[in-house]
KOLTOR-303884 format. One record per residue (C-alpha): residue in one letter; x, y, z. Coordinates in pm, whole numbers, padded with zeros to 5 digits, always signed. Layout:
BEGIN
aXYZ ...
END
This chain:
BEGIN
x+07459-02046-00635 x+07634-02247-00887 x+07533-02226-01268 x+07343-02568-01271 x+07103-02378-00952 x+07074-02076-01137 x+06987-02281-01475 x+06723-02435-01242 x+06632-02142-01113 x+06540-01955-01430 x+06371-02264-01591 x+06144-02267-01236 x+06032-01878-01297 x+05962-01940-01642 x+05725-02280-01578 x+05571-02064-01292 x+05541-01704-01575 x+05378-01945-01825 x+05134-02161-01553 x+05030-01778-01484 x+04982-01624-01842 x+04808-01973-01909 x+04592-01929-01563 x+04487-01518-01656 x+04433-01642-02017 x+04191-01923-01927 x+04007-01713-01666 x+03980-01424-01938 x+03779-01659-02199 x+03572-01786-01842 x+03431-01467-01796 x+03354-01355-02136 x+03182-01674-02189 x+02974-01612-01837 x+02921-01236-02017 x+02821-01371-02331 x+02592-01665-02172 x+02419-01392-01931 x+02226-01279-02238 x+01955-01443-02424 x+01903-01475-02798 x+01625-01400-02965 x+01332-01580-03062 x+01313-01624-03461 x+00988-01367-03483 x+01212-01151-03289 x+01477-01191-03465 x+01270-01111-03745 x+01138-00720-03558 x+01530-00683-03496 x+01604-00708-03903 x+01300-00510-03956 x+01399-00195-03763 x+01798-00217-03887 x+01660-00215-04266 x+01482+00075-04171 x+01735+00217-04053 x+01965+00152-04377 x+01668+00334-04567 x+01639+00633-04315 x+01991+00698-04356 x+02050+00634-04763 x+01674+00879-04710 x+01900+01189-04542 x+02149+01110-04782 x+01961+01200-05073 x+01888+01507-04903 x+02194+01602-04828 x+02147+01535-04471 x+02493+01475-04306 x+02495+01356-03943 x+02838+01381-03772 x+02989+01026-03664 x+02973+01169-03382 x+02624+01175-03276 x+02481+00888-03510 x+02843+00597-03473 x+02544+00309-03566 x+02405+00500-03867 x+02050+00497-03778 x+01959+00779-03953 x+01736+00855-03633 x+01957+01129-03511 x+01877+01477-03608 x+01969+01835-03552 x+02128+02031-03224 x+01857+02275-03281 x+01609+02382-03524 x+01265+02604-03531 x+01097+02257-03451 x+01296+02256-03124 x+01138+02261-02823 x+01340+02159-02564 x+01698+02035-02486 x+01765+01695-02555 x+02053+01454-02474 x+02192+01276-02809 x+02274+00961-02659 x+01934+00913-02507 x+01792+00920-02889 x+02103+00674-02967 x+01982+00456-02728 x+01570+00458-02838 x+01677+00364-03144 x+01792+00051-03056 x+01621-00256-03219 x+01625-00452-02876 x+01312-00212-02801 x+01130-00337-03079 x+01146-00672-02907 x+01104-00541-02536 x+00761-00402-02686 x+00617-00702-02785 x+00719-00895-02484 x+00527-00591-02329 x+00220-00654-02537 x+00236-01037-02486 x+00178-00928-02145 x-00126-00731-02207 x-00202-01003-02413 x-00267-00806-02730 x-00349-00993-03021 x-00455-00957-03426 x-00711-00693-03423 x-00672-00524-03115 x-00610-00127-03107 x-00357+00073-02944 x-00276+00432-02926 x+00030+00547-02929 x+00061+00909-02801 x+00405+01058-02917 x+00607+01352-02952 x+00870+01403-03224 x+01198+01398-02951 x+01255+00963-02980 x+01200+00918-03347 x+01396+00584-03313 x+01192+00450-03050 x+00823+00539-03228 x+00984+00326-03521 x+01048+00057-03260 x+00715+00052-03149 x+00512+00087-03484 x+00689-00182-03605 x+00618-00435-03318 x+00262-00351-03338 x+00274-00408-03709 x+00438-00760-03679 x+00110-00849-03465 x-00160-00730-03688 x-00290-00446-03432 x-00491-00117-03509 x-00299+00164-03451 x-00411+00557-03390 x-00139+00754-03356 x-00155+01078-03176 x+00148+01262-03242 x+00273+01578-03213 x+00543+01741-03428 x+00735+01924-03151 x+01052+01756-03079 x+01391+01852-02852 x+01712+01864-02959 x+01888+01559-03175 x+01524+01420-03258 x+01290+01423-03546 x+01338+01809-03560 x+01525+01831-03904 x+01268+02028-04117 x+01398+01856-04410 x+01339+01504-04249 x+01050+01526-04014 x+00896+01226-03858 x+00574+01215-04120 x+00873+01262-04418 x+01095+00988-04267 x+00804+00754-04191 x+00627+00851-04557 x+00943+00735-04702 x+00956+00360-04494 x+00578+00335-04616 x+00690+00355-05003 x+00954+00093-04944 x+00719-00140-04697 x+00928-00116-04415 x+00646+00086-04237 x+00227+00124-04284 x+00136+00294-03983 x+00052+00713-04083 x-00043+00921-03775 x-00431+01002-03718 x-00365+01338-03620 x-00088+01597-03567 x-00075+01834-03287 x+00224+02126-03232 x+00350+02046-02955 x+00552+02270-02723 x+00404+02425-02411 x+00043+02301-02397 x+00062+02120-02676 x-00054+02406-02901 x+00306+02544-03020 x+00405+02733-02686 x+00780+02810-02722 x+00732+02764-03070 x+00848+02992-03328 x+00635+03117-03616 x+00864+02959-03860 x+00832+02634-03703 x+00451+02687-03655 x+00437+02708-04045 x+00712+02425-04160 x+00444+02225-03921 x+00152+02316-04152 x+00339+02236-04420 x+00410+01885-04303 x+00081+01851-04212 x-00023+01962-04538 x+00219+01729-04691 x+00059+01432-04618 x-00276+01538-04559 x-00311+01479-04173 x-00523+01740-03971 x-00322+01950-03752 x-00552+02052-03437 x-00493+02345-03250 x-00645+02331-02902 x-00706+02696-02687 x-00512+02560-02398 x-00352+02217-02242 x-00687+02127-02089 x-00883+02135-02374 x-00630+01923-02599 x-00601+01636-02288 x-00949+01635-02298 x-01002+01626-02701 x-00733+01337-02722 x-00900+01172-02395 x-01227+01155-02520 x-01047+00961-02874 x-00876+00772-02686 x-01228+00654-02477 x-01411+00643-02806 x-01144+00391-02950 x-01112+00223-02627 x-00762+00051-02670 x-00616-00251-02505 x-00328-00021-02433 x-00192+00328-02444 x+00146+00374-02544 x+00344+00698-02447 x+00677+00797-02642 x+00859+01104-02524 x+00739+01390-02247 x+00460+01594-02462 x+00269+01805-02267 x-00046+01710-02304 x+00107+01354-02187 x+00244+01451-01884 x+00047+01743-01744 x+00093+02028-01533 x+00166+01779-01217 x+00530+01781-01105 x+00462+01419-00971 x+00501+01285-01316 x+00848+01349-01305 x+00861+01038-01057 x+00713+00822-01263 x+00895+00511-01335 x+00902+00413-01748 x+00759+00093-01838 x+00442-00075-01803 x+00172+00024-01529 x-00157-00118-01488 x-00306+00069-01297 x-00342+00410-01137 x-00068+00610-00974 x-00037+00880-00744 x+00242+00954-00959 x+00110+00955-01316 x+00026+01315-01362 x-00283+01536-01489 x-00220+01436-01864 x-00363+01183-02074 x-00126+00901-01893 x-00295+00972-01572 x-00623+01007-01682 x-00554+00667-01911 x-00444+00497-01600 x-00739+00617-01407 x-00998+00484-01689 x-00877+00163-01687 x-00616+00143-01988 x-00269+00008-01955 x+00019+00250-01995 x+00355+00206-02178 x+00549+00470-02065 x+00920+00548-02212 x+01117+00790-02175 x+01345+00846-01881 x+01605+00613-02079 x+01869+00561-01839 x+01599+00392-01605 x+01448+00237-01849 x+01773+00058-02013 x+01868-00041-01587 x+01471-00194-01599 x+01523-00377-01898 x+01855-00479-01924 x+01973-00302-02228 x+02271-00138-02230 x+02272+00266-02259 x+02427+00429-02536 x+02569+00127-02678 x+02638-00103-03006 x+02347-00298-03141 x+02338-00621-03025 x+02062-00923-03077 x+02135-01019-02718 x+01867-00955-02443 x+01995-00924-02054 x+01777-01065-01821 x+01723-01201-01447 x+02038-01494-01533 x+02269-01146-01509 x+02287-01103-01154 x+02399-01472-01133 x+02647-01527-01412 x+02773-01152-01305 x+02834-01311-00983 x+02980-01626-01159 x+03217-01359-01305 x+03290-01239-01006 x+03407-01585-00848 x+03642-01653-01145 x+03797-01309-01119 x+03908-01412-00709 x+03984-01786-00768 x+04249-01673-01045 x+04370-01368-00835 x+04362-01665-00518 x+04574-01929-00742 x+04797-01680-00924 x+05149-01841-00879 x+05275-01495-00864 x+05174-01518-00469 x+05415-01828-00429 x+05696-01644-00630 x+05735-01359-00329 
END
């Protein structure tokens, strides 16, 4: 090969290295824009719930500031302020941290009204929302979509919570959502306080706890009942619940008196149901189901971020993921093999 062919020669590898780094670079920005197109904005009254929950947030964490509060990086990278303590005498179970990062994403502010369009709740209408303390971030998310439409809320909730939730005894749930009501951010107060634990009554629950409970209670002048067993507090909240008779019931968390005593609960899916289920338990979900009153379930976040398209334990976005995913996913898909098909490396060998 004579210096003229080998001048050639480098000058055709070099075209060919450029027409590849040009092909990989172009199929790059095809698939982030088929990622970024397979998610929907928001509507501007969502838009407006999404805002909503992130200033809370701001004021929930300059809140445990003041205190003294510090949450490690760690556990709380988006600075909810939603994120509390690996254990505490409000503790009553074990928790997973990025299952309460992932509640308190805004996104389920928005998923919850979409979920109440479907019930078609409207101005006026009541809803109970039965709660533990364990998902702080997600009862914010769904006070403040029910707030946005005007509806009557009774909240149920009990002050139990597991690990990494609303368990601080510094920063409670009634003390963090006292402190969103004096800056407007939040109205909602709960009806009544319950313990929590096993039966709902403070089972598992030290004595210390049982008393910083009272005190929060006390705090903010909300009656604490005590029940003498699980089946007498299902069927105290039950008969509320019928007396009020709500166009839905929302669940937040796993509280006993929620769930029951039936193992089958376990296999209920989150989400909305409609009707009855031979899955729904012996608790007030079941026995909501069976009167007639539509159910939003959550917990079980892993299933029900895979249900609803948002992503678990991630960054806030204001990006929804919906039924285009599968195809633009696919789209993706077909970019990544036509580039991997045309790279010129194949012709080089």
């Amino acid at each position: 090969m004579d210096i003229a062919d080998f001048r050639g020669y480098k000058a055709s590898v070099r075209r060919k290295r450029l027409a590849a780094g040009a092909l990989l670079v172009v199929a790059a920005l095809l698939m982030a824009l088929a990622w970024y197109l397979s998610g929907s904005s928001l509507s501007p009254e969502e838009e407006k719930l999404y805002a909503r929950v992130t200033r809370a947030h701001q004021s929930i964490t300059a809140f445990k500031k003041e205190l003294g509060i510090t949450t490690p990086k760690a556990d709380d990278p988006h600075a909810t302020g939603l994120i509390g303590l690996e254990w505490s005498p409000l503790t009553t179970t074990i928790g997973a941290p990025a299952a309460k990062r992932t509640a308190a994403d805004a996104r389920w502010a928005v998923i919850t009204s979409r979920w109440l369009d479907t019930l078609g709740v409207k101005r006026g209408d009541s809803v109970v929302v039965l709660s533990s303390s364990s998902f702080p971030g997600m009862i914010l998310n769904v006070l403040t979509a029910l707030e946005a439409r005007g509806v009557k809320v009774t909240m149920l909730l009990s002050l139990g919570s597991s690990t990494y939730g609303a368990n601080d005894p510094r920063a409670t749930w009634p003390d963090i959502a006292a402190r969103l009501r004096k800056e407007g951010l939040l109205h909602t107060a709960a009806t009544y306080y319950s313990y929590g634990g096993d039966e709902d009554n403070g089972g598992g629950i030290s004595g210390e706890g049982l008393q910083m409970m009272r005190d929060a209670a006390a705090r903010y002048g909300v009656p604490l009942v005590p029940k003498k067993n699980l089946r007498e507090m299902v069927a105290w909240k039950m008969s509320l619940i019928k007396k009020i008779d709500p166009k839905a019931v929302i669940s937040i968390g796993g509280s006993h008196s929620s769930m029951g005593d039936d193992d089958a609960v376990l296999k209920l899916e989150p989400g909305l149901h409609l009707k009855p289920s031979p899955y729904a338990g012996d608790g007030l979900i079941g026995a909501s189901l069976n009167a007639g009153y539509p159910v939003i379930h959550l917990l079980n976040m892993k299933e029900l971020c895979a249900q609803n398209h948002v992503p678990f334990d991630a960054a806030p976005s204001a990006l929804l993921y919906g039924g285009r995913s599968a195809l633009f996913s696919l789209a993706g898909l077909f970019i990544f093999f036509a580039a991997l098909f045309c790279y010129p490396r194949w012709k080089m060998i």
